[in-house]
N, C-alpha and C positions, 0 to 999 in steps of 0.2 A: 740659479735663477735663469730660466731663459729670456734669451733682451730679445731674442726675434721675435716673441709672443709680445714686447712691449714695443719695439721701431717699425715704424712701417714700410712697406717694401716698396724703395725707392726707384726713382727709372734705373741708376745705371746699374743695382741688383737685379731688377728684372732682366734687364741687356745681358749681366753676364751669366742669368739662369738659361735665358733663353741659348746663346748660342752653347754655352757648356752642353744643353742636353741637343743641339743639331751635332755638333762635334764627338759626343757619348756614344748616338745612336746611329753614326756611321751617315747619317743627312750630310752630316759635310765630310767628305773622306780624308782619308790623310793625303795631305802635299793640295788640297786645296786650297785658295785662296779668296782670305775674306771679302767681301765687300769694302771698297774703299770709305773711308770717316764720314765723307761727306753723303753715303751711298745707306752707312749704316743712319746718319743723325736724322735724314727724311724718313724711313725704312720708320724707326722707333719712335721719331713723333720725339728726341731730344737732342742735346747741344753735341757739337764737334768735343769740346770738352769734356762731357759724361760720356762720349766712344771712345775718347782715347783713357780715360780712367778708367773702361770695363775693358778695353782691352789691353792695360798695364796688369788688372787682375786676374785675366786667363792667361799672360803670361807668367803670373807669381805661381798657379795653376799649374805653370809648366801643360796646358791645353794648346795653345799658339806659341809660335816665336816669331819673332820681327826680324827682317833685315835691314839692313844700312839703308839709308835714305837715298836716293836717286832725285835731283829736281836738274830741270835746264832750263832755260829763258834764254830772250833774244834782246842787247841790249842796241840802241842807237848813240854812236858820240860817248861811248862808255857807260850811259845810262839805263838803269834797267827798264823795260818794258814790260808793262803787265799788261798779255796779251788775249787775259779773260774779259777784258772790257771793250776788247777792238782795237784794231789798230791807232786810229782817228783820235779817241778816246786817250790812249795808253800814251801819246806822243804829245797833246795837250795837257795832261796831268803830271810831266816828268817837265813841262814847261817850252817845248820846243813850239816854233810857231810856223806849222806844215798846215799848208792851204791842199783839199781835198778836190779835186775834180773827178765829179760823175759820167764814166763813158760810155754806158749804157747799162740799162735793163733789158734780158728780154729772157725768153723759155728757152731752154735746151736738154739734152740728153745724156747721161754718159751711164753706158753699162756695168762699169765697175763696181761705181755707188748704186746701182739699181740691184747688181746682186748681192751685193753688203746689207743694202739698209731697206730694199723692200720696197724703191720709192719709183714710181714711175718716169716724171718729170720734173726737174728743176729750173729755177731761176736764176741766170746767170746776176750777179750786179760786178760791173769795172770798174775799178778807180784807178787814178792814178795819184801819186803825193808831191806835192813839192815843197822845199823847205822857203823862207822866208825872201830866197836870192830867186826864185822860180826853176831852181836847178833840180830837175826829178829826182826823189830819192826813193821810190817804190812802185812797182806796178802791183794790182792784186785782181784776180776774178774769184769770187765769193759764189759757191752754189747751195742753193737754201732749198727744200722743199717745196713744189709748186704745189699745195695741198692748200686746205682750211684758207686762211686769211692773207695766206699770200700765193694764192692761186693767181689772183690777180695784180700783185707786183707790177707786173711791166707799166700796167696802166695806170693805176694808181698812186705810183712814188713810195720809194721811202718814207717815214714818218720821220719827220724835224729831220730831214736831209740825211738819218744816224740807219745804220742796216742793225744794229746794237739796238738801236730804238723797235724800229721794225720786228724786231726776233723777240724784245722784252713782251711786243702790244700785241703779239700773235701766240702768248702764251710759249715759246718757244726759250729756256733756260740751261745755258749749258753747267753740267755737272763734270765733266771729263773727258777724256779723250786721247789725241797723241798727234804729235808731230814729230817730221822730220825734214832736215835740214840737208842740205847738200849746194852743189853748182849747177848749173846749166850754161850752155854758149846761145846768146841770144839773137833771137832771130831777125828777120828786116822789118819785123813788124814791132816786135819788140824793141828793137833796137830803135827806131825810130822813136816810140812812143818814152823812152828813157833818154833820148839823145846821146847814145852810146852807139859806137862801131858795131856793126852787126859781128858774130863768130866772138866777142869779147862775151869773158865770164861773169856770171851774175849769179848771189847767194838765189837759192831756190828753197823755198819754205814750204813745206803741206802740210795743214794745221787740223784736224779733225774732230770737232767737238759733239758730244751725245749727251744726251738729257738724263735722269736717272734712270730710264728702263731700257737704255743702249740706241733710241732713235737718234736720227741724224737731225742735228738744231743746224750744222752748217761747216762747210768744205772751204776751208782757201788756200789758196794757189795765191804766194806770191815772189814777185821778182826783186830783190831786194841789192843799194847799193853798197859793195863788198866794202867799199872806205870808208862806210857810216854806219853800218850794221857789223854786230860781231852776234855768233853762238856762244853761251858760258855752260857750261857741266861743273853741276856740283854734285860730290858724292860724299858717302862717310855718314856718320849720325851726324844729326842737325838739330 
């Protein structure tokens, strides 16, 4: 009996007909790399769930192989931070009570991102953090798009005080991206605004987040303090 003639051809068969014949017909070459879960589940119109069960059965296929998983995050006080929500966000849901000061909005420039991502002008926004004692525990300048609905940022504010807010109501959703973590010796301006020694070292974060079709949702640059912030690397299957 054939049962294909009797089940009907469900999403995550079609998902894995579909890429079997990109992978058959040389559309996707060898040593290419898929689209990430979250990349394929918008792409197909189904769940992260059904991508990762079609792509358990192109590797049964022996069509894909997976490597070991790679994840890192930034935690505060040991805590982990999830820093797809914001910073502001991710520090009141782990329970910390870090009061936000806004130190400006305005327009600026930076060529790097303009020949990455295509974008003419940006909108700087500054914060700075302080934990509950008022002793600063991060500086950050966020650069967003000066396009669409936040062309006008500098004037118009924030939405509910949140740049997370801003980016949700501008249609603006990050799917991915990449940071990197390192030091810097901070400057007299920085140092000032952290109350720290000027030429004293500070975690340095650049966090890069794109939407599903690779634009830039947003850039941050932050100064983070070394005794309250750690980086974690986890590797291996997970």
């Amino acid at each position: 009996m054939n049962r294909s003639a009797q089940v009907p051809f469900g999403k995550r068969d079609r998902l894995v007909d579909d890429l079997a014949r990109q992978i058959r017909t040389g559309r996707l070459a060898h040593g290419d790399q898929l689209p990430g879960e979250h990349e394929l589940a918008v792409r197909y119109q189904v769940s992260r769930g059904t991508v990762r069960s079609a792509l358990a059965e192109l590797q049964r296929r022996e069509l894909v192989a997976t490597r070991s998983g790679v994840g890192s995050f930034v935690t505060l006080d040991g805590v982990r931070l999830d820093q797809s929500v914001g910073w502001a966000t991710a520090m009141a849901r782990s329970g910390f009570d870090i009061r936000t000061e806004l130190l400006g909005i305005e327009r600026t420039t930076d060529p790097e991102l303009t020949d990455r991502f295509g974008v003419a002008e940006f909108v700087a926004v500054r914060r700075l953090r302080r934990d509950r004692a008022g002793v600063p525990v991060s500086y950050e300048v966020a650069l967003v798009p000066a396009t669409g609905e936040l062309a006008d940022l500098p004037e118009r504010g924030l939405v509910r005080d949140s740049l997370t807010a801003t980016l949700a109501a501008a249609d603006l959703h990050p799917a991915g991206g990449e940071q990197w973590i390192g030091t810097e010796a901070l400057t007299a301006e920085t140092a000032a605004l952290l109350e720290r020694r000027e030429g004293e070292l500070c975690l340095h974060a650049t966090r890069t987040s794109t939407d599903t079709r690779g634009g830039l949702v947003e850039h941050v640059v932050s100064l983070l303090d070394p005794a309250r912030f750690r980086f974690h690397l986890t590797f291996g299957e997970r």
